[in-house]
C-alpha positions as a LaTeX table, in Angstrom:
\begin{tabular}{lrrr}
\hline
Residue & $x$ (\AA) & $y$ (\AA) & $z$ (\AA) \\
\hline
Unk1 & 70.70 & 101.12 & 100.44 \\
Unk2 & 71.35 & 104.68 & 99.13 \\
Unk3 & 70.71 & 105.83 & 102.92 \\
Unk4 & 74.13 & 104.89 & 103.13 \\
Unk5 & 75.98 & 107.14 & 100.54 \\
Unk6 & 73.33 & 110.16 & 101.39 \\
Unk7 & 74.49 & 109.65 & 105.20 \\
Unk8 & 78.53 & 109.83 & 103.92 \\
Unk9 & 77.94 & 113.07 & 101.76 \\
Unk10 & 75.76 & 114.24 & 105.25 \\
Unk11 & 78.69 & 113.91 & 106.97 \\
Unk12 & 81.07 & 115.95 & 104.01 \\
Unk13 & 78.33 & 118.57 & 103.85 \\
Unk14 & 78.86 & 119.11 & 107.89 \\
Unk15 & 82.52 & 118.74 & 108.22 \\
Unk16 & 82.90 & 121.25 & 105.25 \\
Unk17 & 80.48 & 123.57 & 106.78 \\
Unk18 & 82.25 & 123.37 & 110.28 \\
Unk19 & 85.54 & 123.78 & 108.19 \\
Unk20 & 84.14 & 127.45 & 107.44 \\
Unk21 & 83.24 & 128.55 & 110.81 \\
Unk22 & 85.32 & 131.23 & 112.84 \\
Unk23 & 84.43 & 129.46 & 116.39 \\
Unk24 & 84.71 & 126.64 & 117.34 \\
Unk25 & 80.92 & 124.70 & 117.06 \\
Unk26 & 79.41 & 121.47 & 118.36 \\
Unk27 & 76.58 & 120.64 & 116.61 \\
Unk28 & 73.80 & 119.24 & 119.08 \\
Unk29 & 70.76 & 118.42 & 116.37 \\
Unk30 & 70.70 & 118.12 & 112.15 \\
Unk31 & 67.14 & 118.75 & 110.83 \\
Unk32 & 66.48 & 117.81 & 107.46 \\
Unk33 & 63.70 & 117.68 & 104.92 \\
Unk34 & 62.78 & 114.50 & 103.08 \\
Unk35 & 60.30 & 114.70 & 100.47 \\
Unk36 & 57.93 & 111.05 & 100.34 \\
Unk37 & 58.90 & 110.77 & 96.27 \\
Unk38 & 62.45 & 110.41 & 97.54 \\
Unk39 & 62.17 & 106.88 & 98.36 \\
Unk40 & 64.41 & 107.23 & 101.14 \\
Unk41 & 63.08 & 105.84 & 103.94 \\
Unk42 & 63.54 & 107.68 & 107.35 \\
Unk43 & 64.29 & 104.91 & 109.62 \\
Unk44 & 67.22 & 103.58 & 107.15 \\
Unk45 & 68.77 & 107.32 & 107.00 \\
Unk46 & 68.64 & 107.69 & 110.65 \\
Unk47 & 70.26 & 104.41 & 111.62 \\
Unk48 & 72.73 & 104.77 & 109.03 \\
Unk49 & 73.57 & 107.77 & 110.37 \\
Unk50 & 73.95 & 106.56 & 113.74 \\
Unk51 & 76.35 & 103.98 & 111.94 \\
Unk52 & 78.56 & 106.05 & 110.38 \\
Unk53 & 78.91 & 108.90 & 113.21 \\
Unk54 & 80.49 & 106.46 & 115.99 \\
Unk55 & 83.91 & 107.91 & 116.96 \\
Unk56 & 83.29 & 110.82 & 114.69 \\
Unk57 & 82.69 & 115.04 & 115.43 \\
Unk58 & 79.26 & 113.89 & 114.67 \\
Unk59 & 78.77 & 110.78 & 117.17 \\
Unk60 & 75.37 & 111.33 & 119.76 \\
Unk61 & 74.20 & 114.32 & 117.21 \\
Unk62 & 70.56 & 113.68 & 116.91 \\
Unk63 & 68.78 & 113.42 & 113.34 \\
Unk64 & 65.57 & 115.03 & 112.71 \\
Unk65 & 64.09 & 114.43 & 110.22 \\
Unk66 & 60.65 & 116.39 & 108.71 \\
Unk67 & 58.57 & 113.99 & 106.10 \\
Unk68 & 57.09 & 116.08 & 103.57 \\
Unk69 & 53.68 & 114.82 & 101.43 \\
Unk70 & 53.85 & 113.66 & 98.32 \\
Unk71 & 51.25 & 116.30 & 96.69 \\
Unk72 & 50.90 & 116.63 & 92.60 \\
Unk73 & 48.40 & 119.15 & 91.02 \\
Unk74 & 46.19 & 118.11 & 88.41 \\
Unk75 & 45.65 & 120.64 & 85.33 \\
Unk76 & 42.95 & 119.25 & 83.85 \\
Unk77 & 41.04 & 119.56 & 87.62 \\
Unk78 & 42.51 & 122.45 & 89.06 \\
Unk79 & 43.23 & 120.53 & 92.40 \\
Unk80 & 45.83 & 119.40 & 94.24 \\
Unk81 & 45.84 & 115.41 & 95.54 \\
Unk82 & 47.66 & 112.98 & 97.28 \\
Unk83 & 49.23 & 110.14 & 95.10 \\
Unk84 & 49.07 & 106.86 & 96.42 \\
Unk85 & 52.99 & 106.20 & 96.29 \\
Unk86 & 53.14 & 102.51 & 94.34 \\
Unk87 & 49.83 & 101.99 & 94.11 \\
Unk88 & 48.66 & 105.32 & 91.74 \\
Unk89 & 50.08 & 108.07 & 90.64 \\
Unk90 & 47.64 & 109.37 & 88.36 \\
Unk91 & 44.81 & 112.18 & 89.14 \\
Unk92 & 41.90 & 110.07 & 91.10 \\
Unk93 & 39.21 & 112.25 & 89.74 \\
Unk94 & 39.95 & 112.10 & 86.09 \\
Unk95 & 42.82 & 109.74 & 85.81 \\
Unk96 & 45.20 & 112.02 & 83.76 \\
Unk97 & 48.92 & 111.33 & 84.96 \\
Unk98 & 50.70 & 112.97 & 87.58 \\
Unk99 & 52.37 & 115.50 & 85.50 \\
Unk100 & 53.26 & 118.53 & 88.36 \\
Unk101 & 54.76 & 117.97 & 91.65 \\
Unk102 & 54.22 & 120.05 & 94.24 \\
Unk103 & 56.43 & 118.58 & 97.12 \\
Unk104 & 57.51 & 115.30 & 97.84 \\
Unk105 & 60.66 & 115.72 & 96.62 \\
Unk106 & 62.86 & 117.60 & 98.75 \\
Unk107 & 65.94 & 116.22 & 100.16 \\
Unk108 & 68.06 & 119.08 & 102.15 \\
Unk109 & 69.33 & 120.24 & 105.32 \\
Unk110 & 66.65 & 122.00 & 106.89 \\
Unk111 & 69.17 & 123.62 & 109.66 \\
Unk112 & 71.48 & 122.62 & 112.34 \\
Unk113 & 71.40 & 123.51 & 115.69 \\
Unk114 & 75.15 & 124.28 & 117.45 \\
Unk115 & 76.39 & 125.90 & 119.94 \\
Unk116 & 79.57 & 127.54 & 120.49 \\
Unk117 & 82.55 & 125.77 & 122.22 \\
Unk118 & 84.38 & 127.80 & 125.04 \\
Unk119 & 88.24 & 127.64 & 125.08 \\
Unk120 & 89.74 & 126.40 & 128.34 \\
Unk121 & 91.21 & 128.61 & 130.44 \\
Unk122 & 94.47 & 126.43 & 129.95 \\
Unk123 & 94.06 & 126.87 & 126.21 \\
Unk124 & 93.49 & 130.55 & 126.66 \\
Unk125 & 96.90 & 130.44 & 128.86 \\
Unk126 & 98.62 & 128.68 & 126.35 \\
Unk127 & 97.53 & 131.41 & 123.54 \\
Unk128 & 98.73 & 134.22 & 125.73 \\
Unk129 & 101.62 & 132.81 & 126.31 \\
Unk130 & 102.74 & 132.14 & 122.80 \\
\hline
\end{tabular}
């Protein structure tokens, strides 16, 4: 299940991120793109993510995650089609193989939605006092 080790360098590609940030964030919502040709399966990726994020800066973030089409283009045609993923791959008007991708295989963080975390006024004490 490479869910798993794409969910653990998820969580790196956050936690670095945050890492970089002036304020203080919590992130509320990760939206990423998955292309079909991938072969990572959305369901898998979102409960491994669920998994891994218990007890973590990342536990009750929500996952969102945006399936893009597999789509090829066909040269000999001059059209674009749908491959059958498993089943065909190949242009269904002519047959010629799928040769150009169009999308399908995209894999990326999309964006992440945050907001900024206040200081306590205690904290903001504790600052002015020091």
């Amino acid at each position: 299940m490479h869910e798993t080790d794409m969910t653990k360098a998820l969580i790196f590609t956050v936690k670095d991120w945050l890492s970089t940030q002036s304020e203080k964030q919590q992130i509320e919502k990760i939206h990423l793109v998955v292309g079909q040709f991938t072969c990572v399966e959305p369901a898998s990726l979102k409960f491994a993510f669920e998994v891994q994020t218990r007890n973590t800066f990342l536990e009750g973030v929500e996952l969102i995650i945006k399936d893009i089409p597999l789509i090829a283009f066909c040269h000999l045609c001059q059209h674009e089609y749908k491959p059958q993923i498993g089943l065909q791959y190949s242009c269904p008007d002519c047959n010629s193989p799928m040769e150009d991708i169009r999308s399908g295989r995209e894999l990326k963080i999309d964006h992440i939605e945050y907001s900024t975390i206040e200081e306590s006024a205690h904290d903001k004490l504790r600052a002015l006092k020091d």
